[in-house]
TORGULO-518275 format. One record per residue (C-alpha): residue in one letter; z, y, x. Coordinates in pm, whole numbers. Example, Ala and Ser with C-alpha at 12.3 -4.5 7.8 and 13.67 -1.06 7.14 Angstrom:
ATOM   r        w        v        u
ATOM   a      780     -450     1230
ATOM   s      714     -106     1367
//
This chain:
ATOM   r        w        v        u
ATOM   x      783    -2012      861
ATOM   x     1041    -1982      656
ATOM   x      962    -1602      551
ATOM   x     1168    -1453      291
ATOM   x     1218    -1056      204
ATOM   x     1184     -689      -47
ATOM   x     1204     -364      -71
ATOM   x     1500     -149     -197
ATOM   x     1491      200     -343
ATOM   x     1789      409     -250
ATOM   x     1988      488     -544
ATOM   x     2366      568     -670
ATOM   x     2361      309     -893
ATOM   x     2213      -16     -765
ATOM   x     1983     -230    -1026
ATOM   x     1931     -599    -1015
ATOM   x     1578     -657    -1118
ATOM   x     1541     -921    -1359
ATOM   x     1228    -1198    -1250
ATOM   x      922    -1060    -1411
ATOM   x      861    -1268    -1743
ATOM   x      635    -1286    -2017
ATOM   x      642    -1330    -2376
ATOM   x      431    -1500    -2634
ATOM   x      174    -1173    -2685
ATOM   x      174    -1166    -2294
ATOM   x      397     -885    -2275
ATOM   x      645     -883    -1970
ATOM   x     1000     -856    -2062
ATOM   x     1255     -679    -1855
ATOM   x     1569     -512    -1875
ATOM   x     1538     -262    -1654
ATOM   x     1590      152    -1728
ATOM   x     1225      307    -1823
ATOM   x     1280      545    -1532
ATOM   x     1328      229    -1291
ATOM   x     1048      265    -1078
ATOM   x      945       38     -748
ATOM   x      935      252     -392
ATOM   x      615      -19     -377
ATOM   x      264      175     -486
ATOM   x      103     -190     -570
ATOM   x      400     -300     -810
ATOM   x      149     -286    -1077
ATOM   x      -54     -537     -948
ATOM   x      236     -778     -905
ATOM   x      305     -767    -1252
ATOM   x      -29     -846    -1333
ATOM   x      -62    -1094    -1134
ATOM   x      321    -1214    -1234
ATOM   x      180    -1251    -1555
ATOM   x      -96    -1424    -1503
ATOM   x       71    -1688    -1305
ATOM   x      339    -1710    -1557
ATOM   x       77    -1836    -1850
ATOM   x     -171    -2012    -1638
ATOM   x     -204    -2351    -1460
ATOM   x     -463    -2341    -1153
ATOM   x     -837    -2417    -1325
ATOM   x    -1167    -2300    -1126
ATOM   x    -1056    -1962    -1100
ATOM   x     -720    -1981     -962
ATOM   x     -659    -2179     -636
ATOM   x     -395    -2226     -398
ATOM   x     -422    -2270       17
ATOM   x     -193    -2424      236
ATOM   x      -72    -2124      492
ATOM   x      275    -2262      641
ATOM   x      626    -2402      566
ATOM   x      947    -2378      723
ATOM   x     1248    -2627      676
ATOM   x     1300    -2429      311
ATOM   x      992    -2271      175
ATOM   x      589    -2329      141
ATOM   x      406    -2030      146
ATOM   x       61    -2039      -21
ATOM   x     -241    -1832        2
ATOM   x     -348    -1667     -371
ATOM   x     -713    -1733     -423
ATOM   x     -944    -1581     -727
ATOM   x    -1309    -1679     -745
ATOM   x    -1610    -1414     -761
ATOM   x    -1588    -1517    -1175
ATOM   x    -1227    -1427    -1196
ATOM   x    -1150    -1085    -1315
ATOM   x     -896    -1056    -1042
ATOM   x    -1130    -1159     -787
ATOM   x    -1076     -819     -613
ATOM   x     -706     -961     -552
ATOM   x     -838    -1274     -372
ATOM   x     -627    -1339      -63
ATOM   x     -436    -1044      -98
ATOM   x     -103    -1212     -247
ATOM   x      118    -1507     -148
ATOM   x      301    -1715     -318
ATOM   x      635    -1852     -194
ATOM   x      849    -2217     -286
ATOM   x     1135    -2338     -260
ATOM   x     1178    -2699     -121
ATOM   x     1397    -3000     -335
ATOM   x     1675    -3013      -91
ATOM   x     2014    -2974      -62
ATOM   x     2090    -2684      146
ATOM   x     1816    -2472      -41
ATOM   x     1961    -2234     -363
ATOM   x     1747    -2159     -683
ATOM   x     1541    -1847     -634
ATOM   x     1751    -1636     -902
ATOM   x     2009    -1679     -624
ATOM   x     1821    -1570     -365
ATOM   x     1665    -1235     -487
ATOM   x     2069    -1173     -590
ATOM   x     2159    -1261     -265
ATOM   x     1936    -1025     -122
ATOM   x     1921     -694     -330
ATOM   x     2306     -710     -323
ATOM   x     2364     -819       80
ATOM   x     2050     -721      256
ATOM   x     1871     -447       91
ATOM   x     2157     -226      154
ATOM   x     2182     -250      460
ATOM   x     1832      -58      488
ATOM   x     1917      147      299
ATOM   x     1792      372      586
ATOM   x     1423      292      586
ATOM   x     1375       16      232
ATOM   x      977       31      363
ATOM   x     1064     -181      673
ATOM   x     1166     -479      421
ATOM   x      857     -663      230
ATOM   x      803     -660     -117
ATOM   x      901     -975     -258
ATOM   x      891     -979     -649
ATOM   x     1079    -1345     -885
ATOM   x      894    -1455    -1106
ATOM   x      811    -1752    -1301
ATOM   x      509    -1951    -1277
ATOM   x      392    -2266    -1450
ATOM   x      429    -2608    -1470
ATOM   x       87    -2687    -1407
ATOM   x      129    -2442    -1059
ATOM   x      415    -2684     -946
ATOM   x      251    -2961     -985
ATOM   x      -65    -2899     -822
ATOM   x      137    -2792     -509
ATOM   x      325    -3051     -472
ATOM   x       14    -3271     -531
ATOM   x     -157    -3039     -210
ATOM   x      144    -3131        3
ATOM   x       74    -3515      -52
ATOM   x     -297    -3441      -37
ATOM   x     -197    -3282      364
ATOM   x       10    -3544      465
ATOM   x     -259    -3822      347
ATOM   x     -511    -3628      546
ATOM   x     -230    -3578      835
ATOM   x     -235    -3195      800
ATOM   x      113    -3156      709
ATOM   x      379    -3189     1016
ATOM   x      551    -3550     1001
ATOM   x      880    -3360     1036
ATOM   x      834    -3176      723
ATOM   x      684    -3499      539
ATOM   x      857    -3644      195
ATOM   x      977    -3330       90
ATOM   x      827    -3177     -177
ATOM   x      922    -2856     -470
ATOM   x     1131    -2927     -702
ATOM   x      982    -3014    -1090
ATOM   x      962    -2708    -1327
ATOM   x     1266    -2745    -1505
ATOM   x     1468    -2726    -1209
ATOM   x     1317    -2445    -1040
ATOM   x     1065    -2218    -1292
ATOM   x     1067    -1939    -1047
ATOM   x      908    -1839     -721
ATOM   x      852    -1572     -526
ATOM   x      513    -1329     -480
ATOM   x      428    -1153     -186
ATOM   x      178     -950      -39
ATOM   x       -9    -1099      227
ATOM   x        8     -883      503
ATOM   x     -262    -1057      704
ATOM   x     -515     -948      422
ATOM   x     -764     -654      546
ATOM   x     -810     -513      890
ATOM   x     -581     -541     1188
ATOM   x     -421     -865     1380
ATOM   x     -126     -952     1263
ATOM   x      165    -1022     1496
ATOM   x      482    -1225     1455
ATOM   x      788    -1277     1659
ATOM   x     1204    -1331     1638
ATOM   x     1387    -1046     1811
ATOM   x     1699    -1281     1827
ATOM   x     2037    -1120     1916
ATOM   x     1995     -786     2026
ATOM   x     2318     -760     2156
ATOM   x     2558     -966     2358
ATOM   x     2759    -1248     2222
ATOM   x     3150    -1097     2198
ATOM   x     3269    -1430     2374
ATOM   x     3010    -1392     2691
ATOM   x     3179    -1361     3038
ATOM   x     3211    -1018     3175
ATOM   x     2994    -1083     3442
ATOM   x     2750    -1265     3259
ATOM   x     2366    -1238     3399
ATOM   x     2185    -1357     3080
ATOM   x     2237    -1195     2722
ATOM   x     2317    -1486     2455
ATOM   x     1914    -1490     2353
ATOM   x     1833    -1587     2747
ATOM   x     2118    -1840     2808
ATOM   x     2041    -2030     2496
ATOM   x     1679    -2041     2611
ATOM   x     1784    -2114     2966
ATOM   x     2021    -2411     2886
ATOM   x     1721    -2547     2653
ATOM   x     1461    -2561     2889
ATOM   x     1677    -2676     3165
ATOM   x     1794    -2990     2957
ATOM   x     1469    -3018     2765
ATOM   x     1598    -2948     2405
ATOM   x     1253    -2771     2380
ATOM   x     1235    -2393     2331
ATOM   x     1217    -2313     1951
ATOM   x     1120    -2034     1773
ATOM   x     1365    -1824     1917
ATOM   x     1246    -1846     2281
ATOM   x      904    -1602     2324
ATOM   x      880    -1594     2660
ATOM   x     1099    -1259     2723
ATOM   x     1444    -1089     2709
ATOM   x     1481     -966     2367
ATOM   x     1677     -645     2559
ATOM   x     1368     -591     2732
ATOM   x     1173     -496     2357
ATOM   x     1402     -144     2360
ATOM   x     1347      -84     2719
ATOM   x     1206      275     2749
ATOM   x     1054      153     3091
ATOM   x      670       86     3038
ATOM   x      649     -176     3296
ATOM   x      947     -399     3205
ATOM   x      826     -329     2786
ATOM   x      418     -432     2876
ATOM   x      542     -747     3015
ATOM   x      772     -858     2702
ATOM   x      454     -732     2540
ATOM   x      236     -934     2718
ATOM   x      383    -1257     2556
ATOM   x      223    -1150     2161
ATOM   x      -58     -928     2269
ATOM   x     -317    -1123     2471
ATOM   x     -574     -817     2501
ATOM   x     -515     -653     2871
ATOM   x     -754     -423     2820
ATOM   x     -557     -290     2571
ATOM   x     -205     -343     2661
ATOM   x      -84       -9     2764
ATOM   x     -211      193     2394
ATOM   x      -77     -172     2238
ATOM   x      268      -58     2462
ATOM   x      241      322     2321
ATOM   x      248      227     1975
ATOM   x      486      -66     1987
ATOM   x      744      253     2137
ATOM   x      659      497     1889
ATOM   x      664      234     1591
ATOM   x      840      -42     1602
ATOM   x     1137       14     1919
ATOM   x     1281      258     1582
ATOM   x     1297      -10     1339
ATOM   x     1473     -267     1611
ATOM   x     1728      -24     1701
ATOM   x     1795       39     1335
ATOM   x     1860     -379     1360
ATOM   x     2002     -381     1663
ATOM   x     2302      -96     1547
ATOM   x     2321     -337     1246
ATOM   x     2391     -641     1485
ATOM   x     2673     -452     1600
ATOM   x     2821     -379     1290
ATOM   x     2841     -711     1183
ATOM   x     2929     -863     1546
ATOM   x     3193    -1123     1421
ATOM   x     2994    -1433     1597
ATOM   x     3170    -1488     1922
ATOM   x     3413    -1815     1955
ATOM   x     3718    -1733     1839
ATOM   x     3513    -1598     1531
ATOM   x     3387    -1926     1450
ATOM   x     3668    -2122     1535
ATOM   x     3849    -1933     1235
ATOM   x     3577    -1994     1024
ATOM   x     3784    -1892      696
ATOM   x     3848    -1535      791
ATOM   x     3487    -1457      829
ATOM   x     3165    -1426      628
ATOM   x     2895    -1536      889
ATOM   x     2614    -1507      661
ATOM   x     2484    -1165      711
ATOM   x     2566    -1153     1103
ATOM   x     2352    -1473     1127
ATOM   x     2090    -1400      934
ATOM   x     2044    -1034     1131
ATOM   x     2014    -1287     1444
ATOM   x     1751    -1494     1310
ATOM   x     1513    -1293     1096
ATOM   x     1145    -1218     1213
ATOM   x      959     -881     1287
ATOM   x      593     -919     1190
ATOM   x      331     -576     1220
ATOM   x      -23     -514     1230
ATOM   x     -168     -373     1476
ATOM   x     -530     -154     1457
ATOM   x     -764     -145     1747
ATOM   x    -1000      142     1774
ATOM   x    -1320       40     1964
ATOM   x    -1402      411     1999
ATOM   x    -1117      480     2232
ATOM   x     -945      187     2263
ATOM   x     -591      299     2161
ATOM   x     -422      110     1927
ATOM   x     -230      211     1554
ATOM   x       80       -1     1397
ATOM   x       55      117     1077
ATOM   x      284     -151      954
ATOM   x      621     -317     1054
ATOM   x      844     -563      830
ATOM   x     1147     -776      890
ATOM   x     1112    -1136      778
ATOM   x     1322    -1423      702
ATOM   x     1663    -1265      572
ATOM   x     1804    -1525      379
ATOM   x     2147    -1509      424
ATOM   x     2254    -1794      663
ATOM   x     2434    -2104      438
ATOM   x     2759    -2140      724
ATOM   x     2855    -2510      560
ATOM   x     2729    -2840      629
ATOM   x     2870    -2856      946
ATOM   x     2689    -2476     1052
ATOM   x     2977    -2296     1202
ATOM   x     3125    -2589     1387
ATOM   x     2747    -2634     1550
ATOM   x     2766    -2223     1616
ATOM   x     3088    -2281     1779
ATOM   x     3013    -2577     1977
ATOM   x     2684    -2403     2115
ATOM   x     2882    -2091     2226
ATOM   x     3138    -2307     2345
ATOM   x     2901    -2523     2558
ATOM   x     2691    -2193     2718
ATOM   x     3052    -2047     2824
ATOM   x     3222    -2361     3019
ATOM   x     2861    -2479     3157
ATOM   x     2828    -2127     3295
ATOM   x     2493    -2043     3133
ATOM   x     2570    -1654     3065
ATOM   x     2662    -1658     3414
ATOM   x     2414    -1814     3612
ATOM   x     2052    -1802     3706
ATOM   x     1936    -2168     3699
ATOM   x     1606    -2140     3494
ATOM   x     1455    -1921     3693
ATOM   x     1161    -1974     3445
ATOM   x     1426    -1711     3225
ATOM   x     1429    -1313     3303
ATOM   x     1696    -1193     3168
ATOM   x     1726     -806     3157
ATOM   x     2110     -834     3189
ATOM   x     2007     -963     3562
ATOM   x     1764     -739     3679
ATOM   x     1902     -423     3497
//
């Protein structure tokens, strides 16, 4: 999972925070105005925790554990022991790494990337983007990861595919990123891609399938496997105010029937908001159809891409006295801004290409596919 992400305070005057440092008499150092202040409540305990990471390598006290990777980034569960005086901090943080390859950039980059490109365009709700704080760790952290990953693969717990890759040394990356982990404390957490929430420009008027559905159609047709991207339902069908057609897009990330229709109440009331909110921002930046990427030079693809890609993850509360069902939290996920070189735009245009002339927008031949666009 290549999960990536912050949270942005409006403000007239937008400030860059510097990565949370450290100096000799453990003081952190930043640059920022004294009346700077983080929309986050826990940003104190990041920046005691920033520090402590900063001066320590991992001894009895401090552990990492394995949670995931994507093509990009390790993410690593935070663990204190009972002895630690941060033990009541155990589990609640993640770290997050970058990997040693090309198409990755340092993680200075990346938090600029973000606070200038990303943040705001939330500027509407900075809450529904997770806190994600730079800082710099140690040598002795970098090692001991990268020493896990080889530890995984020898034990064949690490994918094959993501095998031989490891994070780069300390002197070419010092920094990472720390996150809360949002699967800490009560609730279940849920996870899914909300993929294009809008049609492609280039589709056919009369297309059936929206570009989410004909991808996924054209995959499992030719088995090219599904991917992330394809959960099992019409990403349309998420913002349908019908209960029916929402419960069974539901159905695919909540497994409890029982509880399905309070799940379906809160899922309106909570999170349809925050996907509109995308989806209007999908439309703003709606340069991706063919002709868009076939004039690759007059166009900025990262942002539009990376609004097509990222992941919605909330937690959602089940009360056994009445069975109904709270989302007290909702956060989009992996917002790096998509890297359009290496060959990226001519794949995006070749894909878009293929799904027009093979008539995938405008036919029905995975049945296996619902597409709202066909039904509704």
């Amino acid at each position: 999972m290549d999960t990536t992400i912050t949270t942005a305070t409006p403000m007239t005057t937008k400030i860059i925070k510097p990565p949370l440092q450290v100096n000799g008499n453990h003081e952190i150092n930043t640059t920022t105005n004294s009346n700077d202040t983080e929309a986050d409540p826990s940003y104190p305990v990041f920046r005691r925790i920033a520090i402590y990471l900063n001066t320590v390598d991992p001894t009895g006290t401090l552990s990492f554990t394995y949670l995931t990777e994507g093509a990009a980034n390790t993410i690593w569960l935070i663990r204190f022991s009972p002895s630690s005086n941060l033990y009541h901090h155990d589990s609640a943080l993640v770290l997050r790494l970058r990997k040693n390859i090309s198409s990755t950039l340092p993680m200075t980059i990346l938090r600029t990337q973000f606070e200038e490109r990303i943040a705001p365009l939330f500027i509407f709700d900075p809450i529904l983007l997770l806190p994600m704080h730079l800082i710099k760790i140690s040598d002795g952290i970098v090692q001991t990861l990268n020493a896990q990953l080889r530890d995984l693969e020898a034990n064949r717990q690490r994918k094959e595919m993501r095998q031989g890759i490891y994070h780069p040394s300390f002197e070419a990356e010092p920094y990472a990123m720390l996150m809360p982990n949002l699967a800490h404390g009560e609730g279940t957490v849920i996870e899914f891609k909300p993929k294009w929430l809008v049609q492609s420009p280039s589709a056919p008027r009369d297309a059936q399938q929206c570009r989410t559905c004909a991808l996924n159609a054209m995959r499992r047709a030719t088995k090219r496997g599904s991917g992330r991207g394809d959960s099992g339902f019409c990403p349309f069908d998420l913002l349908s105010s019908h209960e029916k057609i929402l419960a069974g897009a539901l159905r695919q990330v909540w497994s409890d029937e029982k509880t399905l229709s309070a799940f379906v109440k809160a899922f309106r009331w909570r999170v349809q908001p925050a996907l509109r909110q995308l989806q209007r921002l999908q439309l703003d930046e709606n340069g991706v159809g063919l002709e868009d990427f076939r004039r690759p030079d007059e166009r900025d693809f990262s942002v539009a891409m990376a609004l097509r890609d990222c992941s919605v993850l909330l937690k959602a509360v089940v009360f056994a006295q009445d069975g109904s069902v709270q989302i007290p939290l909702v956060k989009f996920l992996d917002l790096d801004l998509k890297d359009a070189s290496g060959g990226k735009v001519e794949k995006w245009a070749k894909m878009e290409e293929t799904l027009i002339d093979s008539g995938w927008y405008s036919s029905q031949r995975c049945p296996e596919v619902q597409c709202a666009m066909a039904y509704g």
